[in-house]
C-alpha positions in Angstrom: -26.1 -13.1 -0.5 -24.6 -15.6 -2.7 -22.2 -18.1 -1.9 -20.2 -16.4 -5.0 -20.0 -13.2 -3.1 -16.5 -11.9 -3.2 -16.3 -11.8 0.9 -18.5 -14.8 1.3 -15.8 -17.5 3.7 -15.7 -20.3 1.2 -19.5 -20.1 0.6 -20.2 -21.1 4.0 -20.6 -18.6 6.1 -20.0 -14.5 6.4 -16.5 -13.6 6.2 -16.1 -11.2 9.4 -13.4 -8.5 8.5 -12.2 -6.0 10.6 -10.8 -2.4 9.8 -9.3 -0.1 11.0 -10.6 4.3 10.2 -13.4 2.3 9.1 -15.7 5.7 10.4 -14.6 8.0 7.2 -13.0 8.0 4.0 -10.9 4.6 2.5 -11.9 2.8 6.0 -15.8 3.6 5.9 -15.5 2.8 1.8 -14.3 -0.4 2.5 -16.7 -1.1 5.6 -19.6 -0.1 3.0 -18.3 -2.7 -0.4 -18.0 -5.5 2.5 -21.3 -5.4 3.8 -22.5 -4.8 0.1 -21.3 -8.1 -0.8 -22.7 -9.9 2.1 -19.6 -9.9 4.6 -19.6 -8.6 8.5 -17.3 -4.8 8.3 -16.2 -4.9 11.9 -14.9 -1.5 12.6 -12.3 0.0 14.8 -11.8 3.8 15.1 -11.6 6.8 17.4 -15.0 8.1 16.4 -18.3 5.8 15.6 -19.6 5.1 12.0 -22.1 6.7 10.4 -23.2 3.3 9.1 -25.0 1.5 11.6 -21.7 -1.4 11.7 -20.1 -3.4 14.7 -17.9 -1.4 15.9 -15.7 -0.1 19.2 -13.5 3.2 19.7 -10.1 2.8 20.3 -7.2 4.9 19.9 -4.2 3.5 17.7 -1.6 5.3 19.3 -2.4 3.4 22.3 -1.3 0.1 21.7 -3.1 -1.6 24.4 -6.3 0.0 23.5 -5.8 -1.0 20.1 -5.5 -4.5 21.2 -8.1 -5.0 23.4 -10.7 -3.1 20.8 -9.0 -5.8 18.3 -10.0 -8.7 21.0 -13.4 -7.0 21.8 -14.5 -7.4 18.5 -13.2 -10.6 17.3 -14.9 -12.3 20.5 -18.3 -10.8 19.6 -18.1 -11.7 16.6 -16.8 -15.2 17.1 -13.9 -14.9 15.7 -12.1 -12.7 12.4 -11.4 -14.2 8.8 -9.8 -10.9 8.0 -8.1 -7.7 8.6 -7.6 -4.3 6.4 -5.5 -1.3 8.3 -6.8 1.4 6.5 -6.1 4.1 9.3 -3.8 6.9 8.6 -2.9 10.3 9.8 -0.4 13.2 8.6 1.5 15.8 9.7 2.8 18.1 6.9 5.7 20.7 7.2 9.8 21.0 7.6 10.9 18.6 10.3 11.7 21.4 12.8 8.2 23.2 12.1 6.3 20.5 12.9 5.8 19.4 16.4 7.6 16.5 18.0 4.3 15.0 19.5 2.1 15.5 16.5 5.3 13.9 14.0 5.6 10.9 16.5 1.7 10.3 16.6 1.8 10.2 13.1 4.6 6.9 13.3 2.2 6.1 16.0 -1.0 5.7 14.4 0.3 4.8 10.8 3.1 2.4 11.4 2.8 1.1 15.5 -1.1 1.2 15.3 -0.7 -0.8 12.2 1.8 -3.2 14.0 -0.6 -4.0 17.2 -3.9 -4.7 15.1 -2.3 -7.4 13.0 -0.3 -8.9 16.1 -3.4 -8.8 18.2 -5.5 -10.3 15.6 -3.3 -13.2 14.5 -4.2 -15.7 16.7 -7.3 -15.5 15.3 -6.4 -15.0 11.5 -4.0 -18.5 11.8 -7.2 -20.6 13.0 -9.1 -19.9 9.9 -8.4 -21.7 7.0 -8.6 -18.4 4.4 -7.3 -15.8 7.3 -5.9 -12.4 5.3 -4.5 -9.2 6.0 -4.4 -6.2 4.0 -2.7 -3.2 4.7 -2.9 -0.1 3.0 0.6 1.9 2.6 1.1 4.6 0.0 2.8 5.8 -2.8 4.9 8.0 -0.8 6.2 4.5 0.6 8.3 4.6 -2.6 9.0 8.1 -2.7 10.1 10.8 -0.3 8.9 14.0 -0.9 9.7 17.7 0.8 7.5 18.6 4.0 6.5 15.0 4.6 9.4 13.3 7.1 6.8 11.9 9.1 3.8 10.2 6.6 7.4 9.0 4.5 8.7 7.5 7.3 5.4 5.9 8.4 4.5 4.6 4.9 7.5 3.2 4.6 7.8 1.5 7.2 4.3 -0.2 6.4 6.0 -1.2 3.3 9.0 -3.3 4.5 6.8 -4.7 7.7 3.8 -6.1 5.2 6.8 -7.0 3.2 8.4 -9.3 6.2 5.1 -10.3 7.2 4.5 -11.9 4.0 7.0 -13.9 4.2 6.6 -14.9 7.6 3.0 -16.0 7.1 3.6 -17.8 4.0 1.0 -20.7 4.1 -0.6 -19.3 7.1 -2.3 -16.4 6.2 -2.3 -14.2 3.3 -1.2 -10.9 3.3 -1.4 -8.2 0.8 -0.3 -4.4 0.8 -2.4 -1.6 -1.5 -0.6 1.3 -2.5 -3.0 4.0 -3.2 -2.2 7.3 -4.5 -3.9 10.4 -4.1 -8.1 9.8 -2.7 -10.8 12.3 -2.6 -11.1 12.0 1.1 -11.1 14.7 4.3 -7.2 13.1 5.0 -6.5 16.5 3.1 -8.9 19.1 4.9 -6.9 20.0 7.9 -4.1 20.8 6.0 -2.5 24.4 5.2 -3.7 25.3 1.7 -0.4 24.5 0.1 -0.4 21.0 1.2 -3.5 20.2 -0.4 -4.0 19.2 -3.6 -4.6 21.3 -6.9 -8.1 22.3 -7.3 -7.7 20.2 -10.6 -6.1 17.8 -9.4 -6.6 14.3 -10.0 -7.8 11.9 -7.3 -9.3 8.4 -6.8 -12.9 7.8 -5.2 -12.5 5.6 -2.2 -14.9 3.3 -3.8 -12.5 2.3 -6.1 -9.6 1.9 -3.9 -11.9 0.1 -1.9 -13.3 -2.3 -4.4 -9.2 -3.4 -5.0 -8.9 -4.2 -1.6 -12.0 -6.5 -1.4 -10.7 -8.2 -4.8 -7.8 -9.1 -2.6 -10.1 -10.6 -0.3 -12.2 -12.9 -2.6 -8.9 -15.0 -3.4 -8.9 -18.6 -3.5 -7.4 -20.0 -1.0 -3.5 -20.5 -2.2 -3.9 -17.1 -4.3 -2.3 -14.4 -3.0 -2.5 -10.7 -4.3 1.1 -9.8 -2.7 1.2 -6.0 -3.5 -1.6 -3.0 -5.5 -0.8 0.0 -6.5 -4.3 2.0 -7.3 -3.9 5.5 -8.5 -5.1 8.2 -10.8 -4.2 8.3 -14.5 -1.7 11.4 -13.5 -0.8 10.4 -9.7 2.2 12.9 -9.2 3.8 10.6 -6.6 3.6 7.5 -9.0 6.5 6.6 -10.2 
């Protein structure tokens, strides 16, 4: 470890970052390029990583579990320089067909869960010098589409709140939103066959996605990356 390492605090010490689904897919990709460039991955999920990281379980849709998992780990750590919410859940189908529970736990997980992580770990964030926050909406944040009320509704509203929050932590603590498109991940494996992609269809590693998000990280001080949109050549939803 360098002090030129893109998640190295100010080439002092490790930077300790936090994430949310950091057990699978984006989450766990981004857990992985953080350690790999000599920072802490401090993850929060329902289930444990396979990577042997800090982590503790914890339930989004349960705000106060949420928060204390967020305060568990920050105080054993000794603190948090950063955040990534890359936790997200779906619900596909007509609004009618798809139950009221499961629709509501996706608002709950995507948009609330996102909500209580960055409130809870703000204190912390404001007394670090470099504190960030990345969130991660989606391109359906821009763009409605048939079947998907609920992961629309979420992802937009992750838009307009990183948006706000932006602006209420100017100077305090930088904030920046990635918009990925479509990833090779299991988000799509529960789904009914015609709400998965094409067998040829076009999808970004999580390694890539991830490597964006860590790029956002490794900003001076005073350098903000406000908003990334990282997709495939052909991403359907993009523009």
């Amino acid at each position: 470890m360098t002090a030129q390492s893109p998640v190295h605090h100010e080439g002092k010490r490790v930077m300790n970052v936090l994430i949310t689904g950091g057990a699978s897919g984006l989450g766990a990709a981004v857990a992985r390029k953080v350690a790999d460039e000599g920072g802490r991955p401090l993850v929060l999920d329902r289930h444990p990583p396979k990577d042997e990281f800090e982590h503790m379980q914890a339930d989004l849709a349960d705000r106060r579990c949420a928060e204390r998992a967020v305060h568990g780990l920050a105080r054993a750590a000794g603190g948090l320089n950063a955040v990534v919410t890359a936790a997200g859940i779906d619900a596909c189908g007509p609004l009618c067909d798809v139950p009221a529970e499961d629709w509501e736990r996706v608002v709950q997980v995507n948009l609330l869960g996102t909500a209580a992580v960055v409130r809870a770990a703000l204190p912390y964030l404001e007394n670090e010098p470099h504190g960030r926050i990345v969130t991660v909406a989606s391109t359906l944040g821009f763009r409605a589409v048939s079947d998907a009320t609920a992961y629309c509704a979420s992802s937009f509203g992750v838009v307009g709140f990183t948006r706000a929050l932006a602006a209420e932590m100017a100077g305090k603590v930088a904030v920046t939103m990635v918009v990925p498109g479509g990833m090779d991940t299991a988000f799509f494996d529960d789904r009914a066959d015609r709400y998965k992609p094409a067998p040829d269809a076009e999808l970004s590693r999580p390694e890539d996605v991830a490597a964006t998000i860590v790029f956002a990280l490794s900003q001076p001080t005073g350098c903000e990356v406000r908003e990334l949109v990282v997709c495939p050549s052909q991403e359907p939803s993009w523009p």
